[in-house]
C-alpha positions as CSV (number, residue, x, y, z in Angstrom):
1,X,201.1,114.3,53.4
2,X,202.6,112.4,56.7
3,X,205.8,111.2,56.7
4,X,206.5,108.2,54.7
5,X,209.8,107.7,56.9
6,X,207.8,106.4,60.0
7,X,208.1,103.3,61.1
8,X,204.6,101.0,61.7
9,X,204.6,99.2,65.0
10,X,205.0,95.9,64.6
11,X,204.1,94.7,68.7
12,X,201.4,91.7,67.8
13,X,197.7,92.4,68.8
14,X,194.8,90.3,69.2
15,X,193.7,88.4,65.7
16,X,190.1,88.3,67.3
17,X,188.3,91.6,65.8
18,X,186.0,92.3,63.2
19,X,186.1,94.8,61.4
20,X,182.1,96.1,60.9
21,X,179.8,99.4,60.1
22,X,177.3,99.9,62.4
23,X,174.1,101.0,61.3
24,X,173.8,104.6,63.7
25,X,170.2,105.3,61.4
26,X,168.2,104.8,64.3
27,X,169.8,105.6,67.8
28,X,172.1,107.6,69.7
29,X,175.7,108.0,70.0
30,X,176.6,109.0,73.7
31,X,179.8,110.3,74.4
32,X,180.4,110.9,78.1
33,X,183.0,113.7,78.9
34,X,183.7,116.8,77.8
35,X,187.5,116.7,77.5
36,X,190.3,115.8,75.1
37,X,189.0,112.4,74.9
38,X,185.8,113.5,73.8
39,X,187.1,116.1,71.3
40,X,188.9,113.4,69.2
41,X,186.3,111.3,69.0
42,X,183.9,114.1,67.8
43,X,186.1,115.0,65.2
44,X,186.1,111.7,63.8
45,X,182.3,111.3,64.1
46,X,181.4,114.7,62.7
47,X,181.6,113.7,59.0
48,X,179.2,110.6,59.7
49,X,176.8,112.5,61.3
50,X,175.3,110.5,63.8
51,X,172.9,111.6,67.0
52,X,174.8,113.2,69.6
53,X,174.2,113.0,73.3
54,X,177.2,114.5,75.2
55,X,177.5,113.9,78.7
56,X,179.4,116.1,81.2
57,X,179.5,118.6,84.1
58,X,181.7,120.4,82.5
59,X,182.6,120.4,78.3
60,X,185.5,122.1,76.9
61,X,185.1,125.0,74.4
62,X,186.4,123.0,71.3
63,X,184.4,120.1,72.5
64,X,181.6,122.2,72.7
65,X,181.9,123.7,69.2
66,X,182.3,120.6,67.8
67,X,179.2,119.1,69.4
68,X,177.2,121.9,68.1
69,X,178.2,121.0,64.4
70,X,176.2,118.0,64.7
71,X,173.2,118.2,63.2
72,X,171.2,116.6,65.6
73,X,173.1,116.9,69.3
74,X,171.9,117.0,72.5
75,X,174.4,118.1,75.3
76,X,173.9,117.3,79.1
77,X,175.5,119.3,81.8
78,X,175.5,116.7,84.6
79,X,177.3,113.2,86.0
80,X,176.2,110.0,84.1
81,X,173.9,108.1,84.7
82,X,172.5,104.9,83.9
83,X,169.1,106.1,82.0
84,X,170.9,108.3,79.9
85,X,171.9,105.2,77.5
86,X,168.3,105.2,76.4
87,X,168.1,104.7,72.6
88,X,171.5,104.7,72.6
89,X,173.5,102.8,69.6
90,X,177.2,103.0,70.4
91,X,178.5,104.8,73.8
92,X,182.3,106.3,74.2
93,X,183.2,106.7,77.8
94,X,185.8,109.5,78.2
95,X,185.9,110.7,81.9
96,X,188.7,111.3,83.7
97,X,187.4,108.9,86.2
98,X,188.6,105.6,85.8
99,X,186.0,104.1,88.0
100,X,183.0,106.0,86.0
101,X,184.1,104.6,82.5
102,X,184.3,101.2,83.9
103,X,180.4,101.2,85.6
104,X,179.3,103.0,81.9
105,X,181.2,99.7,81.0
106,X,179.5,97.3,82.6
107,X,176.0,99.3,82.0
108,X,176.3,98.9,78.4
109,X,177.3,95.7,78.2
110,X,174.3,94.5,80.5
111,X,172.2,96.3,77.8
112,X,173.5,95.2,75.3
113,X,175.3,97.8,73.7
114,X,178.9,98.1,71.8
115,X,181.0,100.8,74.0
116,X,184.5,102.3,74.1
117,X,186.1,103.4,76.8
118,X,189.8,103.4,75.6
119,X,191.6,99.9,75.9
120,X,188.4,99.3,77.7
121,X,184.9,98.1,75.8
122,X,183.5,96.3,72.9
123,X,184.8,97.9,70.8
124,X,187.6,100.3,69.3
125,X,186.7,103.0,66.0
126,X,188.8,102.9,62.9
127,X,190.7,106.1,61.7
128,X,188.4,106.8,59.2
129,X,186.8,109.3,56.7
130,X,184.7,109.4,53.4
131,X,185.5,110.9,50.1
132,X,183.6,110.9,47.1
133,X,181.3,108.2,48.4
134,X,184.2,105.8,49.4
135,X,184.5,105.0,53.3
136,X,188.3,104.6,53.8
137,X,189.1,103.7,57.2
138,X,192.7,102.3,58.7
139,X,193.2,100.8,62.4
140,X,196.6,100.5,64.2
141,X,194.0,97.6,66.4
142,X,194.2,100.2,69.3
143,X,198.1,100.1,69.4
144,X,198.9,103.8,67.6
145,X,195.6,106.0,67.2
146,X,198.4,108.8,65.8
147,X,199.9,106.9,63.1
148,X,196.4,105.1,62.1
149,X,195.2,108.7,61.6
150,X,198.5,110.0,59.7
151,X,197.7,106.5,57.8
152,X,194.5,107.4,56.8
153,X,195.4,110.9,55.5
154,X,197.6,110.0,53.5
155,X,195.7,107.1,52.1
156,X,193.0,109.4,51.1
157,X,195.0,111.5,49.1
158,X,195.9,108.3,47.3
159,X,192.3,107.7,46.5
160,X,191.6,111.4,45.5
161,X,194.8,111.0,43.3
162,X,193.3,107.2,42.1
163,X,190.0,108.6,41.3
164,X,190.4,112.2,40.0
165,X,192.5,109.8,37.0
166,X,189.1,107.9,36.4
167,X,190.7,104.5,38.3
């Protein structure tokens, strides 16, 4: 279990989100980059199991094993590009290019689509998980990603704890 000794954060942050599910049934989830970036956020999609379409020159080994767990993934070995948000859903923009996240920003957003790009986008994902048919997610609103993941650990082992004694 994380430590129950840290401290939360307590800096305010914008009262203007929602927090939502997005319905990822019919489309694409594009992850652009093949780094760090794009590691964490494949972790945290793999148990939903959405359609993958990674975008890179070059992908990392991990990031590359973790991509192939997807059930259904497709993985690109090339720059972005504009057409490659077709049927896209949600897109996460992870280069190490400042200036590429920002026109897969803007190309979203004239389509109409929910993106992440860091501090950057529509949007920002939830530390989240599912156990025994429960979606538990926790969000540090962008502030802490580390301690809204340590969060949700050791909130699901609450819920284990909660249900294994028939609530």
């Amino acid at each position: 279990m994380p430590d129950h000794d840290v401290q939360p954060h307590r800096q305010q942050v914008s009262p203007r989100v929602l927090p939502i599910l997005v319905n990822i049934e019919n489309g694409v989830v594009v992850v652009v980059g093949g780094g760090k970036g794009a590691e964490s956020k494949l972790k945290g999609m793999l148990p939903f199991s959405p359609r993958l379409r990674l975008i890179a020159p070059q992908v990392s080994a991990e990031t590359l094993r973790l991509a192939e767990q997807f059930s259904e993934h497709e993985i690109l070995y090339k720059l972005w590009q504009p057409s490659d948000l077709a049927g896209a859903v949600l897109v996460y923009a992870f280069t190490n290019d400042p200036a590429v996240n920002q026109a897969i920003v803007t190309e979203s957003h004239r389509h109409g689509l929910l993106v992440n790009a860091g501090s950057n986008g529509s949007f920002r994902s939830l530390a989240a998980t599912q156990v025994e048919g429960w979606l538990l997610a926790v969000s540090s609103q962008g502030q802490q990603p580390r301690l809204a993941r340590q969060a949700r650990d050791y909130l699901v082992e609450l819920l284990r704890t909660w249900l294994r004694r028939g609530r």
